[in-house]
N, C-alpha and C positions, 0 to 999 in steps of 0.2 A: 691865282695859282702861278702868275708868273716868277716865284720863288724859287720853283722848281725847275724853270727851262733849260737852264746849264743843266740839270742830272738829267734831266729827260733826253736832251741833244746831245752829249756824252754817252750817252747809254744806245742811240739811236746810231752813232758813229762809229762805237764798236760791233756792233750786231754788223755795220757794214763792212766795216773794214774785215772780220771775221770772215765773211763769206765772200769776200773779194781774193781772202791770202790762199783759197782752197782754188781759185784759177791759174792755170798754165799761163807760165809767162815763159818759157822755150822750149823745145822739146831737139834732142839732138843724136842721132845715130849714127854711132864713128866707132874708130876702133882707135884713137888719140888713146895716146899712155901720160900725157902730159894737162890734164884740165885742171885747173885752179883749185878744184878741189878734191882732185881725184887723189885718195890716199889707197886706192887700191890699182893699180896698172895691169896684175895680172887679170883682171877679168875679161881685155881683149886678148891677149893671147892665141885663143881659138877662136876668133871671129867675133862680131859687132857688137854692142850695148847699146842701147834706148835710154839715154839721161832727161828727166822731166823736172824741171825746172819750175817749183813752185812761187806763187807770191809773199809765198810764209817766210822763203827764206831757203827752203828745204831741197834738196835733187834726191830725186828715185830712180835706181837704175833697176833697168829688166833687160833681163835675159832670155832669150825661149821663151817669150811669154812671163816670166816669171819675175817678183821683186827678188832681188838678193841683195842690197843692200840702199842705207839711207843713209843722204850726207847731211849733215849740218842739223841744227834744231828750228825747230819754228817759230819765228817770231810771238811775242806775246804783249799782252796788255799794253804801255803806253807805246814802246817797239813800233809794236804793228799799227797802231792808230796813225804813228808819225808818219810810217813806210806809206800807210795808205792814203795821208793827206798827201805825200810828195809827188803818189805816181796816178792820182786822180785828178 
């Protein structure tokens, strides 16, 4: 069955990389009008943001508690396997 090890360890590599891009890799609470990725400025305006910084790729800001926006897309398929061999 050693025919198979490349799919099986391939397959075995993204199931992990998958559940690794779903971990915090910053989390950051500021009221910065200037972040890399920030195309929205006004949302400090009246006080702080919670930006969470995924391994997908992805930041989620909250607000009061709540999500109101998300930046960027998720990494995917071979993307994410590479992001996840570099930072493993």
């Amino acid at each position: 069955m050693s025919q198979y090890d490349h799919i099986v360890d391939r397959q075995r590599l993204r199931l992990e990389a998958e559940e690794w891009s779903k971990q915090i890799k910053s989390l950051h609470i500021h009221q910065c009008k200037s972040m890399w990725y920030d195309d929205r400025p006004q949302d400090t305006d009246d006080g702080s943001v919670t930006d969470i910084q995924y391994n997908s790729g992805i930041v989620v800001r909250h607000k009061n508690g709540k999500v109101i926006h998300t930046f960027g897309k998720p990494k995917k398929g071979a993307s994410l396997i590479d992001s996840y061999r570099r930072h493993t």
